[in-house]
DSSP file (Angstrom, degrees, kcal/mol; ACC not computed):
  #  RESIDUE AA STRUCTURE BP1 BP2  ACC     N-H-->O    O-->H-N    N-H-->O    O-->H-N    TCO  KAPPA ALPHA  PHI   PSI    X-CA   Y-CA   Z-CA
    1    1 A X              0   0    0      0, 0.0    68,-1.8     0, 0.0     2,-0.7   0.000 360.0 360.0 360.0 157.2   15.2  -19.8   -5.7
    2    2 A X        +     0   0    0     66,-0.2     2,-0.3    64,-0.0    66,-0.2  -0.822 360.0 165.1-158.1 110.7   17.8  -18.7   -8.3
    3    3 A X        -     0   0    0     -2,-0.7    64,-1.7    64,-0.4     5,-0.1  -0.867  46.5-122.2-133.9 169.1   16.9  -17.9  -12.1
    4    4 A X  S    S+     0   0    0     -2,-0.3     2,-0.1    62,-0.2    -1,-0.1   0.721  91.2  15.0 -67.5 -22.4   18.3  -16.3  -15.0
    5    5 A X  S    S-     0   0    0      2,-0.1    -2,-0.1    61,-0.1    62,-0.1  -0.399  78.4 -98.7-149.4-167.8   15.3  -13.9  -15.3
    6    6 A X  S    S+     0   0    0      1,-0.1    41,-3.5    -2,-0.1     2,-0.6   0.401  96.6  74.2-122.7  18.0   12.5  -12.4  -13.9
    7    7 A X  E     +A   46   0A   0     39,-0.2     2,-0.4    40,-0.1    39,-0.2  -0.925  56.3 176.8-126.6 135.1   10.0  -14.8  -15.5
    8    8 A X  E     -A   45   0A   0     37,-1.0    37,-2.5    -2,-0.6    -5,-0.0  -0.863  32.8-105.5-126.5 147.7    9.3  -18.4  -14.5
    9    9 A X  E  >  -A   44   0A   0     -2,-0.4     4,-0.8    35,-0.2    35,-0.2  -0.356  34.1-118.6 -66.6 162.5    7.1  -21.1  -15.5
   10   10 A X  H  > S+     0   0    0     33,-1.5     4,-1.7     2,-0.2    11,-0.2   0.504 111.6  46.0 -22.4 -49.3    4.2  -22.0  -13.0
   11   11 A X  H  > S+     0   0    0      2,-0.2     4,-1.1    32,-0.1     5,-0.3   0.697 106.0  58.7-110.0   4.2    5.1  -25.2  -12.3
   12   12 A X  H  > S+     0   0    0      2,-0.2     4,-2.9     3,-0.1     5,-0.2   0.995 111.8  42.9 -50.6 -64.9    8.8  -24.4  -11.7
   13   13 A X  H  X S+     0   0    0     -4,-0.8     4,-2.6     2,-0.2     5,-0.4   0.904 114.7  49.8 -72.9 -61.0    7.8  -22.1   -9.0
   14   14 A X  H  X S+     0   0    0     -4,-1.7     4,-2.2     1,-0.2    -1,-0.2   0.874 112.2  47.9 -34.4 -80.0    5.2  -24.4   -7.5
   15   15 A X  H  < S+     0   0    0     -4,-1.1    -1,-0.2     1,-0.2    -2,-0.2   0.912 123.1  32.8 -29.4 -70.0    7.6  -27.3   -7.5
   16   16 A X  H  < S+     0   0    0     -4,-2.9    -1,-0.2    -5,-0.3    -2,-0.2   0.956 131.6  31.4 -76.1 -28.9   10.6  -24.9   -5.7
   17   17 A X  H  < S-     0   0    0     -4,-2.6    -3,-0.2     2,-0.3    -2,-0.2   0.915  93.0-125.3 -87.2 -50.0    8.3  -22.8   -3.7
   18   18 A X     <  +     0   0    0     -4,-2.2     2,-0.3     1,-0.5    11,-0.2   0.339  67.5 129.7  93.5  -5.5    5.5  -24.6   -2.8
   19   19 A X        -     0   0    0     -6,-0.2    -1,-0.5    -5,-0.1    -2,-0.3  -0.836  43.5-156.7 -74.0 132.0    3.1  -21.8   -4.3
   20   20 A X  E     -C   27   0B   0      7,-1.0     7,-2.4    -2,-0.3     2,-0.5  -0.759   9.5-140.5-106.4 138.4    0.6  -23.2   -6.5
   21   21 A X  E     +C   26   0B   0     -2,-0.3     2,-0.3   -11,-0.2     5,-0.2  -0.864  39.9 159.4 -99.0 134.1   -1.0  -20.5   -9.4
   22   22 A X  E >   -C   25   0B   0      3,-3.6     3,-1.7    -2,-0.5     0, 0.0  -0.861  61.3 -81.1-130.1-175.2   -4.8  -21.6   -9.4
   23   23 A X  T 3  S+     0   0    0     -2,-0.3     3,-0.1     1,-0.3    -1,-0.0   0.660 126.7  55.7 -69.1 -12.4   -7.4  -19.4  -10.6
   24   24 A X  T 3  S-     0   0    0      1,-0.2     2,-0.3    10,-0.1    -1,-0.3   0.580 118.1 -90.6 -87.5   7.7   -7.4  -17.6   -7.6
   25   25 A X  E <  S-C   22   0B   0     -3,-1.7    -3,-3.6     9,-0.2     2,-0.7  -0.987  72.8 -20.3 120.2-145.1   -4.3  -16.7   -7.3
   26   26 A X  E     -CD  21  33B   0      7,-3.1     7,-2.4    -2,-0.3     2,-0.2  -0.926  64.0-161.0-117.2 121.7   -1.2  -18.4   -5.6
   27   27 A X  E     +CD  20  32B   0     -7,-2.4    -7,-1.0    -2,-0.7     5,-0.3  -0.521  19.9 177.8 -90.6 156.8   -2.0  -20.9   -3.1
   28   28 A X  E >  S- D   0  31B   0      3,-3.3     3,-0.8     1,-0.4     2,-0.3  -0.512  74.6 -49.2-130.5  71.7   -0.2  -22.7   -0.1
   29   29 A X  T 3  S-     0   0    0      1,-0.3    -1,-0.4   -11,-0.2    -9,-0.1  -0.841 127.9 -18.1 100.2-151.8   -1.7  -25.0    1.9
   30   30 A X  T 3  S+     0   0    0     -2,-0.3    -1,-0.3    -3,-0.1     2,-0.1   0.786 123.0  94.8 -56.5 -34.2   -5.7  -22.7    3.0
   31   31 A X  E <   +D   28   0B   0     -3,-0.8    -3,-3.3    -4,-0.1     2,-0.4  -0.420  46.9 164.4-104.2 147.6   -3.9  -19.6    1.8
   32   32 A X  E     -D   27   0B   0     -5,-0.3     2,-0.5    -2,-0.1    -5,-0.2  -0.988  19.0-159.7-149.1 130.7   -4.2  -18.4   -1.6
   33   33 A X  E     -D   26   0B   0     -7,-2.4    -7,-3.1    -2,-0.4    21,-0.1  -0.966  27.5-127.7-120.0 115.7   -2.9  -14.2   -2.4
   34   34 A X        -     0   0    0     -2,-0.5    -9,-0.2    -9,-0.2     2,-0.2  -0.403  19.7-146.8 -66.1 150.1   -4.7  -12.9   -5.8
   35   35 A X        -     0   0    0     18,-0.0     2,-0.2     5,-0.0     3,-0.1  -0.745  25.1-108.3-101.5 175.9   -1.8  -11.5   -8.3
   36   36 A X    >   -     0   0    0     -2,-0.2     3,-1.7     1,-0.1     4,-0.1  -0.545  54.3 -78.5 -81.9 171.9   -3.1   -8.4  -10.6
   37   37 A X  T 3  S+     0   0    0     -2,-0.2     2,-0.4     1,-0.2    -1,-0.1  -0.045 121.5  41.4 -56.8 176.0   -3.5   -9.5  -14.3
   38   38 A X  T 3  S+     0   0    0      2,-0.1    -1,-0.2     1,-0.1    -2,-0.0  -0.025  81.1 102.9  52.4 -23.7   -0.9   -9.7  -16.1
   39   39 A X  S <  S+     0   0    0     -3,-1.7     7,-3.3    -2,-0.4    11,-0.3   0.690  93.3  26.6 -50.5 -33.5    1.0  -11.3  -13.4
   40   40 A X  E     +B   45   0A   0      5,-0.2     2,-0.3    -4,-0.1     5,-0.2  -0.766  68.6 167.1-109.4 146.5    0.6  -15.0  -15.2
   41   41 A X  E >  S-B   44   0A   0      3,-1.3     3,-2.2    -2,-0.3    -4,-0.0  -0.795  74.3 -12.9-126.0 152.8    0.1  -15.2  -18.9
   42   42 A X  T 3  S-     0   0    0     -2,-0.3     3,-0.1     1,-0.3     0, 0.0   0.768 131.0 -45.5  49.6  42.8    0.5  -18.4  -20.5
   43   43 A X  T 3  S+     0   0    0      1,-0.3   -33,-1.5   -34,-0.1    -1,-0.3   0.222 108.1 113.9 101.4 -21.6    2.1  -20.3  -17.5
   44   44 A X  E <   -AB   9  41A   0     -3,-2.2    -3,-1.3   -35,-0.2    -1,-0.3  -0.733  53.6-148.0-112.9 156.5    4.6  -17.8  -16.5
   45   45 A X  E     -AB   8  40A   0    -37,-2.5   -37,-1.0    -2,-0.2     2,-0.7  -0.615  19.6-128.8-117.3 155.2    4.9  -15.8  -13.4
   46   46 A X  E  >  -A    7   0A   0     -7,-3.3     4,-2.0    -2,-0.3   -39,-0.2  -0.914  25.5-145.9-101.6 105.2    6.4  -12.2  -13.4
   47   47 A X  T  4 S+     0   0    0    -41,-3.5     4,-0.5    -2,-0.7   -40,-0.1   0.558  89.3  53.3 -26.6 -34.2    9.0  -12.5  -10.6
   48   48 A X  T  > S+     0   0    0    -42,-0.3     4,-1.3     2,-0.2     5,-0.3   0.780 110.2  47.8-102.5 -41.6    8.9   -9.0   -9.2
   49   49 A X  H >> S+     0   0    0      2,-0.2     4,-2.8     3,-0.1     3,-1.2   0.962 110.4  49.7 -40.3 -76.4    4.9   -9.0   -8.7
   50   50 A X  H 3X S+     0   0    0     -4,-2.0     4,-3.2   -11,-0.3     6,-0.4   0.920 114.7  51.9 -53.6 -27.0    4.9  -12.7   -6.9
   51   51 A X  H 3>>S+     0   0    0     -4,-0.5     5,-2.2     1,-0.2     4,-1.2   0.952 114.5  38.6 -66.2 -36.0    7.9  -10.9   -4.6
   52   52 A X  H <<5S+     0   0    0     -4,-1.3    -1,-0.2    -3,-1.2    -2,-0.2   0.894 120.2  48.3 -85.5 -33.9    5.9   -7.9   -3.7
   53   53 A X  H  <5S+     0   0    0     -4,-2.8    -2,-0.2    -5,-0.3    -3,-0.2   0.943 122.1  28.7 -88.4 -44.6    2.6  -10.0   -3.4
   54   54 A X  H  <5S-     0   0    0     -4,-3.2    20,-0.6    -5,-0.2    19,-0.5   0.412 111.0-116.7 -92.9  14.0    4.0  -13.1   -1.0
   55   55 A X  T  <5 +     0   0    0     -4,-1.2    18,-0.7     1,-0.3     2,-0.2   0.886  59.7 158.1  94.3  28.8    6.2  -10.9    0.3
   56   56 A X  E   < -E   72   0C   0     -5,-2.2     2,-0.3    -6,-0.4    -1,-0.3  -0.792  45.4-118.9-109.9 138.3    9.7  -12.7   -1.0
   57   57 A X  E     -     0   0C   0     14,-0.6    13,-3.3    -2,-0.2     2,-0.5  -0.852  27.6-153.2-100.0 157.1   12.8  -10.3   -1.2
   58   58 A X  E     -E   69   0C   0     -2,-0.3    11,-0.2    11,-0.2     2,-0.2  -0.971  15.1-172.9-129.3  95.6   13.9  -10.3   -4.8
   59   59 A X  E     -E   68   0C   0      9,-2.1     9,-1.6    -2,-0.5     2,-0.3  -0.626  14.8-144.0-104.4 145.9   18.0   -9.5   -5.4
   60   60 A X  E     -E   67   0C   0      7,-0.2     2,-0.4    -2,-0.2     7,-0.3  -0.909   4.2-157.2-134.8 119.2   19.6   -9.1   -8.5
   61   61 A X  E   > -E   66   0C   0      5,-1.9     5,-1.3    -2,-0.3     4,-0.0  -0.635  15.5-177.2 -75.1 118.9   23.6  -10.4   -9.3
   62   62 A X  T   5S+     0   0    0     -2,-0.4     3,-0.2     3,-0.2    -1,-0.2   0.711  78.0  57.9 -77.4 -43.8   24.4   -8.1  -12.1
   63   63 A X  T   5S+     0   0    0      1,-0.2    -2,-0.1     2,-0.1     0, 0.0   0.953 120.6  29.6 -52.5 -70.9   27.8   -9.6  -12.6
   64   64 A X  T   5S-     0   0    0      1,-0.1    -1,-0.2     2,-0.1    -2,-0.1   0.694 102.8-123.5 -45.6 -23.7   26.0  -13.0  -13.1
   65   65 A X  T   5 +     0   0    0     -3,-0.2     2,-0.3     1,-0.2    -3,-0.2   0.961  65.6 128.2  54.3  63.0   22.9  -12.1  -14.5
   66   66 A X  E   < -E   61   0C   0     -5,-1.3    -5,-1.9   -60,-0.0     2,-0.2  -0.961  50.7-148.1-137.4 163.9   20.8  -13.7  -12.0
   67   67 A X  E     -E   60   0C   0    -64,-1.7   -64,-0.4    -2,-0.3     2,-0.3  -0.596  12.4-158.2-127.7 152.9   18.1  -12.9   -9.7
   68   68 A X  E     -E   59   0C   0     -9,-1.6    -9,-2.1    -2,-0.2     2,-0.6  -0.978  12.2-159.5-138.6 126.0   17.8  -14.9   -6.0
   69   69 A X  E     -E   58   0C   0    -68,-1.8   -11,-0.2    -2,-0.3     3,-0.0  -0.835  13.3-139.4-111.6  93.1   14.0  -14.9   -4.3
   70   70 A X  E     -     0   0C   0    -13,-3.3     3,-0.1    -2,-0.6   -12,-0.0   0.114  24.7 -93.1 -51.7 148.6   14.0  -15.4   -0.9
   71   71 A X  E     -     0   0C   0    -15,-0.1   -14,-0.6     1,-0.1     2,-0.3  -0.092  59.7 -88.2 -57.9-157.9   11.3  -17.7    0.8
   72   72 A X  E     -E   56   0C   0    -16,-0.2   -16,-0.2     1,-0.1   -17,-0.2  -0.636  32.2-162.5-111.0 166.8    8.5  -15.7    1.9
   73   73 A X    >   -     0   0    0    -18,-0.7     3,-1.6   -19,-0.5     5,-0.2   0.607  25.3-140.0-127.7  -4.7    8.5  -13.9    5.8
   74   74 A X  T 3  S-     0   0    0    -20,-0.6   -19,-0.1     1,-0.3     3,-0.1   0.722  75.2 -68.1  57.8  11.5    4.5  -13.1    6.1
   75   75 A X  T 3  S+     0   0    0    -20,-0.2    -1,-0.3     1,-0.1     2,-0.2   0.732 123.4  95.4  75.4  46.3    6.4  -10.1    7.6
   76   76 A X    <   -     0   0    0     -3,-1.6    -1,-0.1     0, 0.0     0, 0.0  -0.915  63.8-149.9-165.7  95.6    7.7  -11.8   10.6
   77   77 A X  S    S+     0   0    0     -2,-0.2     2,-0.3     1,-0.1    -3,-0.1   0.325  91.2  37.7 -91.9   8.8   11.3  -13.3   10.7
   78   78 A X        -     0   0    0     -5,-0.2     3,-0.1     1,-0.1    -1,-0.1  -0.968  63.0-153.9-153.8 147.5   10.1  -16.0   13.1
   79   79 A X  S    S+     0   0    0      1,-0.3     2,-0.2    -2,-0.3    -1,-0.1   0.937  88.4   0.9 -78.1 -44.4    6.6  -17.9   13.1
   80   80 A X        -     0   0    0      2,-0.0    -1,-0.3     1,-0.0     0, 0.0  -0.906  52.8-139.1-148.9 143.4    7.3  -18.4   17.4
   81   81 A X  S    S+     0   0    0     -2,-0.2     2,-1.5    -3,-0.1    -1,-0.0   0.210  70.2 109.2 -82.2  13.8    9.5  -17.7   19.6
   82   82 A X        -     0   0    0      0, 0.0    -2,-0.0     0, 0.0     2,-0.0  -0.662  53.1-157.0 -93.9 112.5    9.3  -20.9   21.3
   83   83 A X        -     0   0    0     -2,-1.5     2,-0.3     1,-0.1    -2,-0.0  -0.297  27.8-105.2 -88.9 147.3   12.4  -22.9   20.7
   84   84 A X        -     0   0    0      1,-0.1     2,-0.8    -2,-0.0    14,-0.2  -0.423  38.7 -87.8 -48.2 133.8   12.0  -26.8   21.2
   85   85 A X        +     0   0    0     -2,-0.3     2,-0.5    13,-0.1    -1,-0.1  -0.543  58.9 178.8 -33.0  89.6   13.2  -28.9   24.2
   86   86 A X        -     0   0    0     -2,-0.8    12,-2.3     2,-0.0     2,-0.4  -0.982  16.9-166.2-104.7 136.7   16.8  -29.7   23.1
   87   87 A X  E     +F   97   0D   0     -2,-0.5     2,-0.4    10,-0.3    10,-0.2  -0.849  18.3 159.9-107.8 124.0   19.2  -31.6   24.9
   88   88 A X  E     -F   96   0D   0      8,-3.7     8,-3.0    -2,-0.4     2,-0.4  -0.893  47.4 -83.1-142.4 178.1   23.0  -31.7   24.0
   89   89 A X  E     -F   95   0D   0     -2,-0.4     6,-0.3     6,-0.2     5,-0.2  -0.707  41.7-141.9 -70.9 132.3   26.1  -32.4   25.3
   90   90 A X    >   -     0   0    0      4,-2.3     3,-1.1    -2,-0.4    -1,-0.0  -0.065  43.1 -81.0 -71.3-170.2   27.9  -29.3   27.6
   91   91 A X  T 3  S+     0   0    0      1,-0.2    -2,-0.0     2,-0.1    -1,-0.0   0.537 133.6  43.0 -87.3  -5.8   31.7  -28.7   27.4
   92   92 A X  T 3  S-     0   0    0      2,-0.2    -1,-0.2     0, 0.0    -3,-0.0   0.279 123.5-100.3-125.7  39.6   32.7  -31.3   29.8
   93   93 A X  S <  S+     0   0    0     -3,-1.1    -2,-0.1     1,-0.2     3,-0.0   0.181  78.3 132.5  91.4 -17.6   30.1  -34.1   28.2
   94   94 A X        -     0   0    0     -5,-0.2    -4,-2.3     1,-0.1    -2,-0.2  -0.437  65.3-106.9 -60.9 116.8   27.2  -33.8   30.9
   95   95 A X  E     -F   89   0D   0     -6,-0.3     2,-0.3    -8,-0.1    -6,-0.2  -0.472  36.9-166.7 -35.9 131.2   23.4  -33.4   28.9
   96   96 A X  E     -F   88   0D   0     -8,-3.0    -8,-3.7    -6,-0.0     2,-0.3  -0.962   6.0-151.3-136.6 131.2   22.3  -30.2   29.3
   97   97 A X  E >   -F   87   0D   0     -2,-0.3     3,-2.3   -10,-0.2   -10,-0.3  -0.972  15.8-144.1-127.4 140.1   18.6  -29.3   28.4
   98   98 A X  G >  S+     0   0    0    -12,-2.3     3,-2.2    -2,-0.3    -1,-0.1   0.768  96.7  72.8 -65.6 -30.6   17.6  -26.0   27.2
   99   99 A X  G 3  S+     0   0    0    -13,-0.3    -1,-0.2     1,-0.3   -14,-0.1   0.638  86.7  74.4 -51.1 -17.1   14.1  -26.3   29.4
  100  100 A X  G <  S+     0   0    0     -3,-2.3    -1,-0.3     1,-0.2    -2,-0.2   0.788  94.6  45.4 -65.7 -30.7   16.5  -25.7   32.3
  101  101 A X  S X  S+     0   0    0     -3,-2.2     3,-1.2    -4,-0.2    -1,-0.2   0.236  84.8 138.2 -98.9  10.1   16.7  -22.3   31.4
  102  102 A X  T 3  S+     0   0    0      1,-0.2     3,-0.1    -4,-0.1    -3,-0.0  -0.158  72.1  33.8 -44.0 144.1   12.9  -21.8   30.9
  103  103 A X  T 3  S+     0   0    0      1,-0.2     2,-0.3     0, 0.0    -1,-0.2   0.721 109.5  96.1  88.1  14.3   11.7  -18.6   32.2
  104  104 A X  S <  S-     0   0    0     -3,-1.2     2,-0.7     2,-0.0    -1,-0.2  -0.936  78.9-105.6-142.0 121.9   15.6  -16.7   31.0
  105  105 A X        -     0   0    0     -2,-0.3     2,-0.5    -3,-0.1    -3,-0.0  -0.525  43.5-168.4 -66.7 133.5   16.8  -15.0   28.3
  106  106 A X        -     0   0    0     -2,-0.7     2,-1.0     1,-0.0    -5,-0.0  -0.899  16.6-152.1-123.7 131.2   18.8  -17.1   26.5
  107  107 A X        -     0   0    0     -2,-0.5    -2,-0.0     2,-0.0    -1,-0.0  -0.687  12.8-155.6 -91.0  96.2   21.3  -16.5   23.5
  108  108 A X        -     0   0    0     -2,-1.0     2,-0.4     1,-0.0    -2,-0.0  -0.276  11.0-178.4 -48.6 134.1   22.0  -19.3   20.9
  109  109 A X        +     0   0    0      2,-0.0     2,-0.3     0, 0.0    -1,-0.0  -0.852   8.0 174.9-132.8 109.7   25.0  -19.2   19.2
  110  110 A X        -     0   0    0     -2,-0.4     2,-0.3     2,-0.0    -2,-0.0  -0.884   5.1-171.4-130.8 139.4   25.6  -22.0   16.5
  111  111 A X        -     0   0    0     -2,-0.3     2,-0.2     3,-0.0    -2,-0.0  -0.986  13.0-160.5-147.3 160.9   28.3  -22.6   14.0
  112  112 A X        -     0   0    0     -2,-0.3    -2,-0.0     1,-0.0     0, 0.0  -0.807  22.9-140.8-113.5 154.8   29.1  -24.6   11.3
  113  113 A X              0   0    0     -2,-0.2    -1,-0.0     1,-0.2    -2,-0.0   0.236 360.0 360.0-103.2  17.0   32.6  -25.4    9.8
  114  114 A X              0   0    0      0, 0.0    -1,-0.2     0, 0.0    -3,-0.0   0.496 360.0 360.0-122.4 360.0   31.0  -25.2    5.8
């Protein structure tokens, strides 16, 4: 998420985040994290609280004047390690499926040309 400031309306943030402020705090889905007072007043969230509380890293472009809030990581940069079944093509067309290599470390390497 990427704003001019460090305060943002409530249902901005709901809307791009998928945190909701109720009166208990900010929810997702069953989880709800209390903020301290002050954290909402009147609709608006203080940016660098909700970062420290769900966890979000919180950058700031000085050249731009803008702040970037990263989703949140629950402190964990992967929910699983367990990759899905994918099947693709190999380098001389043949399907190759990744479940072949069950029980292997395996390295992914993916690019994109944008």
């Amino acid at each position: 998420m990427i704003v001019e400031g460090l305060a943002v309306g409530t249902d901005e943030f709901a809307a791009r985040t998928g945190w909701e402020c109720k009166p208990q705090g900010l929810c997702k889905g069953d989880m709800c994290v209390p903020l301290p007072d002050g954290a909402q007043v009147d609709g608006v969230l203080s940016l660098d609280v909700v970062a420290e509380r769900l966890r979000m890293p919180l950058v700031h472009d000085e050249e731009h004047h803008l702040w970037a809030l990263g989703p949140e990581s629950g402190g964990h940069a992967l929910t699983t390690a367990v990759v899905p079944d994918i099947t693709l093509p190999d380098r001389s067309g043949n399907p190759f499926s990744l479940s072949s290599l069950r029980g292997q470390k395996v390295l992914l390497v993916a690019w994109a040309s944008w």
